[in-house]
N, C-alpha and C positions, 0 to 999 in steps of 0.2 A: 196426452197421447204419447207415448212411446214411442222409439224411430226404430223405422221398419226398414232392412237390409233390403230392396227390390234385387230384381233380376236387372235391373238399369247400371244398379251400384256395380252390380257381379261385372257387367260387361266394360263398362267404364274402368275398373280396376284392373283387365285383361290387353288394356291397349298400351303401347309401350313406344310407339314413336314420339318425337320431338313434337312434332305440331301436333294436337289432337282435335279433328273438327268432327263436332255432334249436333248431326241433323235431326229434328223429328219434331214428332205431331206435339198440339199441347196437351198438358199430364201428363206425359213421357217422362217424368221423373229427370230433366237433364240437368237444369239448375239443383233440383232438390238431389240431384247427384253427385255432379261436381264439387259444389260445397265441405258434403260429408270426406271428400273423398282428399280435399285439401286440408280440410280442418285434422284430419287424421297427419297425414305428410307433417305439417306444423306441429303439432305435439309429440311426435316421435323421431322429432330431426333437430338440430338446434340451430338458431342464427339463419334460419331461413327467412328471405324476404318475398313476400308472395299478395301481387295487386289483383284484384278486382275490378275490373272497368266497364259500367254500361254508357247507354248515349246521353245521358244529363245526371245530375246528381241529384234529383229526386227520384229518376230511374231508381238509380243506386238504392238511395233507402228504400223505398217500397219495396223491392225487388228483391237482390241480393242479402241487405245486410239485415233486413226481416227472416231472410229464409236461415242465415248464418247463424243469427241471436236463435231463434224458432230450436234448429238440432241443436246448439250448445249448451241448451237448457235442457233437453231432453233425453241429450248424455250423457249430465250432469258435469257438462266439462265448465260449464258458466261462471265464469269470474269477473265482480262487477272491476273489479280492481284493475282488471285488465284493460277495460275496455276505456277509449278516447274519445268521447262523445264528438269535438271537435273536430278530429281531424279522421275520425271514423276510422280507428285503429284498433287493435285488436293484439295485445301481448301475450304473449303466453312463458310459462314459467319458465322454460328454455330460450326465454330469448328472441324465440320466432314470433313472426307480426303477418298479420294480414292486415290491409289496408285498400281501403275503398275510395275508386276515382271515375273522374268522369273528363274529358278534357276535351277542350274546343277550340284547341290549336294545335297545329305540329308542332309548334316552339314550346307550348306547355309539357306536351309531351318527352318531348327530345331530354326537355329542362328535369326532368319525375327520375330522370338515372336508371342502374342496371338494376336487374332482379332476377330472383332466383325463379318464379314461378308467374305467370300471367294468365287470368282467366277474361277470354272476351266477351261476356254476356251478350246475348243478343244481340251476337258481332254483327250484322247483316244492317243495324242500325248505328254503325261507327264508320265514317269515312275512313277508306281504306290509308289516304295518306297519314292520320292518325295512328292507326291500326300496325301500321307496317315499320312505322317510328317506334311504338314499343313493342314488338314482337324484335325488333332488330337488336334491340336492348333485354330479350329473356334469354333467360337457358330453353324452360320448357314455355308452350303454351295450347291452350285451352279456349276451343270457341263453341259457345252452341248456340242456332239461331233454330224459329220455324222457317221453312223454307217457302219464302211468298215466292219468290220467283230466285234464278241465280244471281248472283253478287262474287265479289272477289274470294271468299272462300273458296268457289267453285273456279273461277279464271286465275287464280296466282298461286293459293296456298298447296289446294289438291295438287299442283302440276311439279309443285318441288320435291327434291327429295327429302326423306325422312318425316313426309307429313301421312295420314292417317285418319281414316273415314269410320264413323258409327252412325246407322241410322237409331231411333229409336220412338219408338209408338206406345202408346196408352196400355199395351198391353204387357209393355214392360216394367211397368211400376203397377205392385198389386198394392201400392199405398191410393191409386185413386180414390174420391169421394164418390158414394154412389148418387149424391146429386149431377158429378162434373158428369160421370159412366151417362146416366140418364140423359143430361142433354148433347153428349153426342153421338144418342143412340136416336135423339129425335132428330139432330140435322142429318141425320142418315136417310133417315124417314123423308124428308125435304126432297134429299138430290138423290135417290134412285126409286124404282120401283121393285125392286128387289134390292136392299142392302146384300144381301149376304152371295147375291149374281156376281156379275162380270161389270164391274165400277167403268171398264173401256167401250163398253158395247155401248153405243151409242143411241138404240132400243132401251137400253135398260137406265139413262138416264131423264131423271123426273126433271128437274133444273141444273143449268149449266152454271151456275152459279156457286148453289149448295154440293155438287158435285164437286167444282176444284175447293172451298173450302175445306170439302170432307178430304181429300188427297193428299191438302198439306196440313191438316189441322187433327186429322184422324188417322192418315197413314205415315204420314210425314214424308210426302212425296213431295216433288217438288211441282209447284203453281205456276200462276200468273197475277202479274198485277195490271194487266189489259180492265180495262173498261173502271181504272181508278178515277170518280170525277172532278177530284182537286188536288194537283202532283204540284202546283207551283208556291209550294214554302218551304219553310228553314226556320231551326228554331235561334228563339234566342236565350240566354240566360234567364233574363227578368225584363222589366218594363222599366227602361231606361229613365232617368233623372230629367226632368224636360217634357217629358212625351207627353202630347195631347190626347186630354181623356175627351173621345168623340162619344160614348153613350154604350148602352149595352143591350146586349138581345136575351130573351127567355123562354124555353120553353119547358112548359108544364107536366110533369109525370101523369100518366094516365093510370096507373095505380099499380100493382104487383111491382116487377123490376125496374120498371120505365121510368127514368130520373126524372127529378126536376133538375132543370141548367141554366145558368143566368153565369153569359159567359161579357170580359169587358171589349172594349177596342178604343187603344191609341191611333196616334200619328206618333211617326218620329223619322226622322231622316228621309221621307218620301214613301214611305212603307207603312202598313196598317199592323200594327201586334194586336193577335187575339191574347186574351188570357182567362181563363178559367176558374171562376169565381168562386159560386157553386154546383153542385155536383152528386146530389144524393136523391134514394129512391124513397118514395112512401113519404112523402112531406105534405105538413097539412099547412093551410093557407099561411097561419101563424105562423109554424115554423121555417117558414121560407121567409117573412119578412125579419125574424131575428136571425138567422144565419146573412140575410143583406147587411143589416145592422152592423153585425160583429165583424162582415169581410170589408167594410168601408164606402160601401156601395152609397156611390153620390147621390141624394135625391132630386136633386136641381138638375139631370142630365136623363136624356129619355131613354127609355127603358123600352124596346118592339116586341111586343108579344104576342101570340096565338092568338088570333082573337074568337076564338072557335071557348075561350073558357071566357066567358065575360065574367063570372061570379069571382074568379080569382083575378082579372084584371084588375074586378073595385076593390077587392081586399088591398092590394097592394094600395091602393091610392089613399082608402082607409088608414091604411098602416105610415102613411107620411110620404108614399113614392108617387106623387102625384102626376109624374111622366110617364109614369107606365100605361103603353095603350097598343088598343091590339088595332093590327093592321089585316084590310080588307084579302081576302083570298084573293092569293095570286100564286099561277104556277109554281112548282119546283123548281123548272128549267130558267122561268124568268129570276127567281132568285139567285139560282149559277151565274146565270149569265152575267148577272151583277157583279158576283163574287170575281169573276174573271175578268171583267173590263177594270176592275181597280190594279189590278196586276199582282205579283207577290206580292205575298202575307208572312209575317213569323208568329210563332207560336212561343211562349213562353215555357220553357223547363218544368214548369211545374206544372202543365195541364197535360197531365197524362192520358186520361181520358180521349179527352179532345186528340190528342195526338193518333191513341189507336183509332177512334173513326175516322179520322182524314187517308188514312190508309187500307184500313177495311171497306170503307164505303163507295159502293159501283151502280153501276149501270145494266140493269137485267140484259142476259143474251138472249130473253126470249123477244121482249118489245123495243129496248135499249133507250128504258126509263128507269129513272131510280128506283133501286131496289129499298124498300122500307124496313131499313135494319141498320143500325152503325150511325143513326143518323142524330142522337137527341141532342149533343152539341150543336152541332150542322144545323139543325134546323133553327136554335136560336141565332145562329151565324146570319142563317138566312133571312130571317125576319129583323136582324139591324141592319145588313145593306138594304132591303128593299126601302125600308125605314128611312133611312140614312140619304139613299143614293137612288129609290127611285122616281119614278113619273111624279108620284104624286109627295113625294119627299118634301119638306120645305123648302127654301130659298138661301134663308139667314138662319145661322145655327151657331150659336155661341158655346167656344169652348171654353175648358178650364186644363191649365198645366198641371201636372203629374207635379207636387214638391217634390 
């Protein structure tokens, strides 16, 4: 595929203040802009130092330095020579380096030094005291989030001088896929009765829900994250040296996009880590019990599953996880409830996934019951605490420490 100049690039190359903060929908071309727009600055300037930083450093790879490798090759500017697998750097013939971080301390930050150039990916998911530690330390900088609701971009960065606003929407990158165009022409279809009406008129919308989705995901207006029903985590790097593996939860892909997920859960220091085992669509019984296999997945520790697939339940047990068992229907609500009486949770760095449904997933404003979307992580969450921690839970449950 050859890389396409959008109308996104045009405008991003038209802004000329010191801070540059880019709002808008997804597909909006911002990341696939800003990129282009650095990689160019770096090859035609020499001795330039220019970071990259999302909220974890698998952020980072999947995200950024996919999309960076993706135009560089498509430039034909790709030099393996250049490139630092380790320390996820990036040289160029002049000298100049982009370099890709992630950081989870002010003091780490502080510690990374000055730079010429700072891009804040999906700044809106970087604590601002982070955030403000190396922006204090750029010449230029660079944020673009979708706009779930305001964050300090809007209360600190807008309000100083020499900083500088772009919205930008799907309609500014004629690079979309007509698959992405397609579905969000159906979540349109979702939240109004009329897409192409009055999105404010209050008549004209079909669901309150798919309405602010479409606002911030389609217009790139700014939302709300009202009616989110699990706000109390934090992530953490990995699954700490020590930490007790308490068992894990799964649930089943119902077949087209709908994963299967079989996510883990420690203890450690008083706190429950989730972490994100697997994670893929369209898997047949087999291939789910050789992906447990290859991700380490204990077979001596019980595994809560749907139990709405009993054929896939035996496969598993077939297959040597003889813990695996589905558990009887019980409410949605009853299994929050669970989730919340344990207290905070952390999320491991690498479950991405997991991460955006903890944040996408709400509570309808039509009945203010779970909406069934954003949930296939979630629901194997829910079916280990119920597991785990409810009524009919066992008693005695023997752990095993994490070497």
């Amino acid at each position: 595929m050859a890389f396409l100049r959008t109308t996104a690039i045009n405008k991003l190359l038209a802004m000329k203040a010191r801070k540059k903060v880019v709002q808008g929908s997804t597909s909006a071309g911002k990341t696939y802009g800003i990129i282009p727009v650095l990689m160019d600055r770096a090859a035609k300037a020499e001795r330039l130092k220019i970071t990259i930083v999302a909220e974890t450093l698998p952020a980072v790879k999947e995200g950024a330095v996919d999309i960076f490798k993706t135009v560089m090759m498509e430039t034909g500017r790709w030099q393996e020579s250049g490139w630092n697998a380790s320390s996820l750097t990036y040289t160029f013939r002049n000298l100049s380096r982009i370099q890709f971080k992630s950081f989870d301390t002010v003091g780490k930050a502080k510690a990374s030094g000055k730079r010429d150039i700072l891009f804040l990916n999906e700044a809106n998911h970087i604590p601002f005291a982070i955030a403000d530690m190396l922006m204090t330390r750029s010449k230029e900088i660079w944020l673009d989030f979708n706009p779930d609701e305001p964050f300090w971009a809007h209360s600190e960065v807008l309000k100083e001088a020499n900083s500088e606003f772009l919205l930008l929407t799907y309609l500014d990158n004629e690079g979309i896929p007509a698959e992405t165009l397609e579905e969000l022409h159906t979540k349109m279809q979702k939240a109004f009765y009329d897409p192409l009406g009055d999105w404010s008129s209050e008549a004209n919308i079909k669901s309150k829900y798919w309405a602010n989705w479409c606002r911030v995901y389609v217009r790139g207006e700014m939302g709300t994250l009202d009616g989110v029903i699990l706000r109390d985590w934090s992530h953490i790097e990995t699954v700490p040296p020590g930490a007790v593996l308490l068992g894990y939860g799964s649930d089943f892909g119902k077949g087209g996009a709908d994963p299967t997920t079989t996510i883990a859960f420690y203890y450690f220091d008083g706190e429950i880590i989730w972490d994100e085992v697997i994670w893929q669509s369209q898997l047949r019984d087999s291939q789910h019990i050789q992906l447990m296999r290859a991700a380490g997945v204990d077979p001596r520790q019980p595994n809560f599953c749907d139990n709405s697939e009993p054929s896939k339940i035996l496969e598993l047990q077939m297959g040597g996880y003889r813990q695996a068992q589905g558990l009887k229907k019980e409410t949605i609500d009853y299994g929050i409830s669970l989730i919340h009486d344990r207290g905070a949770f952390r999320v491991t760095a690498r479950s991405l996934h997991l991460t955006e449904e903890l944040r996408k997933w709400r509570y309808s404003d039509k009945d203010g019951t779970p909406i069934d979307a954003y949930n296939h992580g979630l629901d194997a969450a829910r079916y280990f605490y119920v597991g785990k921690y409810g009524a009919a839970a066992p008693k005695k449950i023997t752990y095993r420490a994490r070497s």
